[in-house]
C-alpha positions as CSV (number, residue, x, y, z in Angstrom):
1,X,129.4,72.9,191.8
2,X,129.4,76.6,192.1
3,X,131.6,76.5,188.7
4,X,128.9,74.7,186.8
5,X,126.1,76.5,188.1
6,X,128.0,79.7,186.9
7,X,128.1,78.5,183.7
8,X,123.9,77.6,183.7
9,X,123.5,80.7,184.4
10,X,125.8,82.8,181.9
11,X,124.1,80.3,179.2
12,X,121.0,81.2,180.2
13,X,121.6,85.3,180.1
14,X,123.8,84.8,176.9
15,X,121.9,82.6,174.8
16,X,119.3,85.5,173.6
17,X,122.5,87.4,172.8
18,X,123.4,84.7,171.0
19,X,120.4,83.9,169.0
20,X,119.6,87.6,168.0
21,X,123.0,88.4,166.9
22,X,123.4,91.3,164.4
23,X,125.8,89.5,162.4
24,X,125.4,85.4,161.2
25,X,126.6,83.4,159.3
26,X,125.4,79.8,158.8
27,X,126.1,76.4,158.2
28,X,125.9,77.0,154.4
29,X,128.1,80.5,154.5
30,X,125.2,82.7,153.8
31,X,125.6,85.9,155.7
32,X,122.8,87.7,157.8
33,X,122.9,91.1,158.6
34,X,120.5,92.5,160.3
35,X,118.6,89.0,160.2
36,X,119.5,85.5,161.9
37,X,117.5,83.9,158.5
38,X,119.6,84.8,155.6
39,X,117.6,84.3,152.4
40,X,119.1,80.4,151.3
41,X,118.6,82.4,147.8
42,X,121.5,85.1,148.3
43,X,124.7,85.1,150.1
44,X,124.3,88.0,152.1
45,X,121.0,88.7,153.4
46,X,120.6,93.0,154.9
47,X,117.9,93.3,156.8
48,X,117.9,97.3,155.9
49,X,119.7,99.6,153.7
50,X,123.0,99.7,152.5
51,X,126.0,102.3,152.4
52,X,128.8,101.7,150.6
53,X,131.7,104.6,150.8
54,X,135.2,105.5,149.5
55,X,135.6,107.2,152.8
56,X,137.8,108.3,154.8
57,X,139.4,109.3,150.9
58,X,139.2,112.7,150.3
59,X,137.0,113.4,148.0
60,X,134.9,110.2,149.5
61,X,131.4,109.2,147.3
62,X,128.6,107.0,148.5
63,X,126.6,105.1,147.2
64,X,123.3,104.8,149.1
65,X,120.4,101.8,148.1
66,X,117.7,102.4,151.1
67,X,114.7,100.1,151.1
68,X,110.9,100.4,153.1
69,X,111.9,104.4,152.3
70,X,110.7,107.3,149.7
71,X,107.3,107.0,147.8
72,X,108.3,105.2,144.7
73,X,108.0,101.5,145.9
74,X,109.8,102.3,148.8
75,X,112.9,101.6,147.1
76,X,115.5,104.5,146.6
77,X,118.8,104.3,145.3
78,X,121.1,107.3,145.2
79,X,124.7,108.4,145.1
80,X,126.6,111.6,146.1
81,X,128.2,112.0,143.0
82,X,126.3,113.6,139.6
83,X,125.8,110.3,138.1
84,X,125.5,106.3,138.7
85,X,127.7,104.2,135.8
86,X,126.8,100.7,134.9
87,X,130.3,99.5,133.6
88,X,132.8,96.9,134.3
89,X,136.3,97.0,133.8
90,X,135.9,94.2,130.6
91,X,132.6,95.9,128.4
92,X,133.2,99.8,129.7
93,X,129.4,99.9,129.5
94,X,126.6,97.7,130.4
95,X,123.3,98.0,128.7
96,X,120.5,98.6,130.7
97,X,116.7,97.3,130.7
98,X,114.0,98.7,132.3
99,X,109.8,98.8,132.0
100,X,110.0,101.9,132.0
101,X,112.1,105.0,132.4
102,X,111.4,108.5,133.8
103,X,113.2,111.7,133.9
104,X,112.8,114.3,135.8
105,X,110.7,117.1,134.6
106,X,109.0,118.8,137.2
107,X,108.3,122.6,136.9
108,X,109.9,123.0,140.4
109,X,113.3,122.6,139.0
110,X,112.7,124.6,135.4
111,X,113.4,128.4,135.5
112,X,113.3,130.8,132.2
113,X,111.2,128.8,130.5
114,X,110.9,129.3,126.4
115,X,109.1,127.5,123.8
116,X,110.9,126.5,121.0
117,X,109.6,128.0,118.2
118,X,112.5,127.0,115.7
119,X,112.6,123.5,115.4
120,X,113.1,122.2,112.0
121,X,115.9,124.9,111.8
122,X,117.4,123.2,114.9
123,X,116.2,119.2,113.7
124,X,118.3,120.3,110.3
125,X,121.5,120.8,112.0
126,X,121.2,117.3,113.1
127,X,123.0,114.7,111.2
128,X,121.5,111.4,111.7
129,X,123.7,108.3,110.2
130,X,124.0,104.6,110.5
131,X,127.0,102.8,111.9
132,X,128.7,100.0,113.3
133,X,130.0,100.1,116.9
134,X,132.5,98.0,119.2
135,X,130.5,95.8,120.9
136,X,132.2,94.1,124.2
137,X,131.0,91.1,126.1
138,X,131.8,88.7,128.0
139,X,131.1,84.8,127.5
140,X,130.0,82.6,129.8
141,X,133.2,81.1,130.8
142,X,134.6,84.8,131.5
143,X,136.4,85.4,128.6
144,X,136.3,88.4,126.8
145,X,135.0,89.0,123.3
146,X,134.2,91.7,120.8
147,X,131.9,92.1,118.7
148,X,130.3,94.8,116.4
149,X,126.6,96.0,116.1
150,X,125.3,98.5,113.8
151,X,122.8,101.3,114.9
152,X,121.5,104.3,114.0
153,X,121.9,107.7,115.7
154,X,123.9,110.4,115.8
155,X,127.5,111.5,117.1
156,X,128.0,112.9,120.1
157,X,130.9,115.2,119.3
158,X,129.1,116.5,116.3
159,X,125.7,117.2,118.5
160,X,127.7,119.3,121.1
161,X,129.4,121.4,118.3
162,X,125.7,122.3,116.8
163,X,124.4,122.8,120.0
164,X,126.3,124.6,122.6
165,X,123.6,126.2,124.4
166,X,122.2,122.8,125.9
167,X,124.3,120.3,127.8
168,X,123.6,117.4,125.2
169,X,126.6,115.1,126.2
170,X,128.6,114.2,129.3
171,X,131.7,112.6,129.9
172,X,131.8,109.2,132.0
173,X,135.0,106.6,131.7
174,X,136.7,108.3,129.2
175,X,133.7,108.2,126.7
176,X,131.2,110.8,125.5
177,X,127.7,109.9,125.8
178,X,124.4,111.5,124.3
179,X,121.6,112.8,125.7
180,X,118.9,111.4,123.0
181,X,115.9,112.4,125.0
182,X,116.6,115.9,124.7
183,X,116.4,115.3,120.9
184,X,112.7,115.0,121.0
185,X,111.3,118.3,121.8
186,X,113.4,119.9,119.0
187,X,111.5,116.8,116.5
188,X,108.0,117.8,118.4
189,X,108.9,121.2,117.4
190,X,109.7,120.7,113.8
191,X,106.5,118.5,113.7
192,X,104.2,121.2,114.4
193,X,105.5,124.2,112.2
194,X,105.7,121.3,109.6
195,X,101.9,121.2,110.1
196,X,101.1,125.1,110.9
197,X,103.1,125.0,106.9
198,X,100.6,122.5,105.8
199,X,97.4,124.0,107.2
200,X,98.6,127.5,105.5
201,X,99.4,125.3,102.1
202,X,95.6,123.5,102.5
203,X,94.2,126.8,103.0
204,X,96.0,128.5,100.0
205,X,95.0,125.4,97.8
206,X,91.4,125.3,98.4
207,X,91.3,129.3,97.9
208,X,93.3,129.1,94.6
209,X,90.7,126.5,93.8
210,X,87.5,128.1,94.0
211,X,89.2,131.0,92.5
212,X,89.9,128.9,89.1
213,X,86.5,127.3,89.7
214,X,84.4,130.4,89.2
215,X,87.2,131.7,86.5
216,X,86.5,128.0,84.4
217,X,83.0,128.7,85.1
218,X,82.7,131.6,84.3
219,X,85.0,130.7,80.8
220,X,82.6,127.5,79.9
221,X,79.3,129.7,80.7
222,X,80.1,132.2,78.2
223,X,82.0,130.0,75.4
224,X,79.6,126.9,76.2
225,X,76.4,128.1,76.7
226,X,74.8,126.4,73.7
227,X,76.1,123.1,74.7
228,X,75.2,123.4,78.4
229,X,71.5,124.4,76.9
230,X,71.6,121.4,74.5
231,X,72.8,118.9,77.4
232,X,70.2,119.3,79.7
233,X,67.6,118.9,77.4
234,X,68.2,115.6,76.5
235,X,66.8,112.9,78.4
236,X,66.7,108.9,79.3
237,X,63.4,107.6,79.9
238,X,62.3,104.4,81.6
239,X,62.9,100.9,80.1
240,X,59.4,99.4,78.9
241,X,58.6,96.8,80.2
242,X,60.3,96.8,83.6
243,X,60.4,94.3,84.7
244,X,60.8,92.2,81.6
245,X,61.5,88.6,80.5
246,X,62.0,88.5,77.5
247,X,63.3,92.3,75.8
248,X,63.0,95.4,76.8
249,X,63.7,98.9,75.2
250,X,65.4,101.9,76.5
251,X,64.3,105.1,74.8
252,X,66.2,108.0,75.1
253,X,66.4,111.5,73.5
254,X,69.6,113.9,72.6
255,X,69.8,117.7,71.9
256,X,69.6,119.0,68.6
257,X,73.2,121.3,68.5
258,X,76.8,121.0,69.5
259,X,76.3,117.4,69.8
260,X,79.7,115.5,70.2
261,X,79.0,112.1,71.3
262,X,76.8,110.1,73.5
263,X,76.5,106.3,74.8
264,X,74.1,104.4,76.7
265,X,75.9,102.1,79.5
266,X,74.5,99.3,81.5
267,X,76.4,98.4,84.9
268,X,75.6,95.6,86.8
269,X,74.4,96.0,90.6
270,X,78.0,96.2,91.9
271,X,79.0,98.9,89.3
272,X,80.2,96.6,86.7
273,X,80.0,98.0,82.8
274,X,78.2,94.9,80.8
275,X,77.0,96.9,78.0
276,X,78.2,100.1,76.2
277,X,76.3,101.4,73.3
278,X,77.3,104.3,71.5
279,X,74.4,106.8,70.0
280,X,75.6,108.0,66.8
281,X,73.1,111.2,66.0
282,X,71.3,113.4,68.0
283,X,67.1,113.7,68.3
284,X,65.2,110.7,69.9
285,X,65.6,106.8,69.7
286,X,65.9,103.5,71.2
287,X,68.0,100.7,72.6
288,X,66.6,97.3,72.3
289,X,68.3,94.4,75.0
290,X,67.5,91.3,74.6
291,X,67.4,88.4,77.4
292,X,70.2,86.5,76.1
293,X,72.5,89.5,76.8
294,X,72.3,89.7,80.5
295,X,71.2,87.6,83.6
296,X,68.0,87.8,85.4
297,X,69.0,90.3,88.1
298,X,69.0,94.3,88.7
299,X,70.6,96.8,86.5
300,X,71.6,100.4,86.5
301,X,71.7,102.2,83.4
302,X,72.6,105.6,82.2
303,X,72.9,107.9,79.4
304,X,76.4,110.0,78.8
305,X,76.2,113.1,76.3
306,X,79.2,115.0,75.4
307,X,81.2,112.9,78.6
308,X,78.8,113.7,81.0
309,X,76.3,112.1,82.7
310,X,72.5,113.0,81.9
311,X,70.4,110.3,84.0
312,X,70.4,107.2,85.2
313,X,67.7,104.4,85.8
314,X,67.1,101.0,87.3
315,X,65.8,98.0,85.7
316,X,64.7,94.5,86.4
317,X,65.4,91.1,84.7
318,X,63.4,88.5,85.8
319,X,63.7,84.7,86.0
């Protein structure tokens, strides 16, 4: 009796123990730590964060994955070593996806800083090429194999000989890798003494132009003068009638010397050319158009003398 009542009682004591144990496994061999629920999702559930070392090796890494900790999503993983390597022993290196991706760039952790203002010298001893690169995978029944893929970009060995002030590459498995976001400021830089280059070029331009404006100018005043004189005294006068059904007649007059060549053109209202007629001598006289030549509708009209453009009017054709 006393025996079983022992037993009641250590049940009783030990059954909380039991029940809140730090470590569980269930029926389904999903592993709790830190939980007596594991997640019927995963295999092993941690209630908390997770340390996984090399130690007591010497040197020892960690690698460190803390959750509910740090400011950005309260999810922060970290390692004592330089630098994290997605690989397996079958591809060397995993590709990685992401939303997004930040680097570091505070201005806590810069020191002498210089703006670059020699970038396209620096972008031109870049050598960008396409090629094709080993590409290693694994199917889905675990065997391995290779492929190729072709990219574009640049080599790594080439980069750190052109640039040996920067640390561009790094060394991880046996491999070189690149740096490529360290190619952009030196492209940003080229980029905007590219356009500082411009801006001096559009300047130049536009001053050489008015320059050889007021030169031609100056040139067709004095060996044209007669001409100018003679073009702006002709003249395009109003149709009569306007509006008109039937014909109308466009009257027009031209200056007596240096007379070249003149035309009278008639454009429809979305600045199509429906009539050309030429005007063989100078002096005044007139241009008859008859209803069976256009459609009842709005027309523009002008009068050209020597190439350029005297005047233009608006007339009416009506229904």
């Amino acid at each position: 009796m006393k025996t079983k009542t022992f037993s009641i009682i250590a049940f009783v004591i030990l059954m909380p123990v039991f029940a809140l144990a730090q470590l569980k496994v269930d029926q389904y061999g999903r592993v709790g730590i830190g939980t007596n629920w594991p997640n019927s999702e995963f295999k092993c559930h941690i209630a908390g964060n997770l340390l996984l070392t090399s130690y007591p090796s010497n040197p020892f890494y960690e690698l460190r994955m803390k959750v509910n900790y740090g400011p950005v999503g309260g999810i922060t993983v970290g390692s004592s070593s330089k630098a994290i390597s997605f690989w397996s022993d079958y591809v060397s290196f995993n590709d990685l996806f992401a939303a997004n991706y930040f680097k570091l760039s505070d201005s806590t952790y810069k020191s002498n800083v210089i703006s670059l203002n020699n970038g396209i010298e620096k972008v031109m001893r870049l050598n960008p090429v396409y090629y094709t690169i080993t590409d290693n995978r694994i199917n889905q029944k675990g065997d391995k194999i290779s492929g190729i893929r072709n990219e574009y970009g640049f080599i790594a060995q080439e980069v750190e000989r052109q640039f040996p002030e920067a640390k561009f590459t790094d060394e991880a498995l046996g491999n070189l890798l690149l740096d490529y976001d360290q190619i952009i400021p030196l492209t940003v830089s080229a980029i905007q003494e590219q356009q500082k280059t411009i801006l001096m070029l559009q300047k130049q331009i536009e001053e050489l132009k008015v320059t050889l404006n007021k030169s031609l100018y100056k040139s067709f005043s004095v060996q044209n003068e007669n001409t100018i004189e003679d073009i702006s005294k002709s003249k395009l006068f109003q149709n009569r009638p306007n509006p008109f059904y039937e014909q109308t007649i466009i009257a027009y007059e031209i200056g007596q010397s240096e007379f070249q060549s003149a035309l009278i053109l008639v454009y429809d209202i979305n600045g199509k050319l429906l009539i050309q007629h030429p005007v063989l001598e100078n002096g005044k006289g007139e241009f008859l158009i008859g209803r069976e030549e256009l459609q009842p509708g709005i027309y523009i009209y002008s009068l050209l003398v020597n190439q350029q453009e005297v005047d233009t009017k608006r007339m009416i054709l009506l229904k």
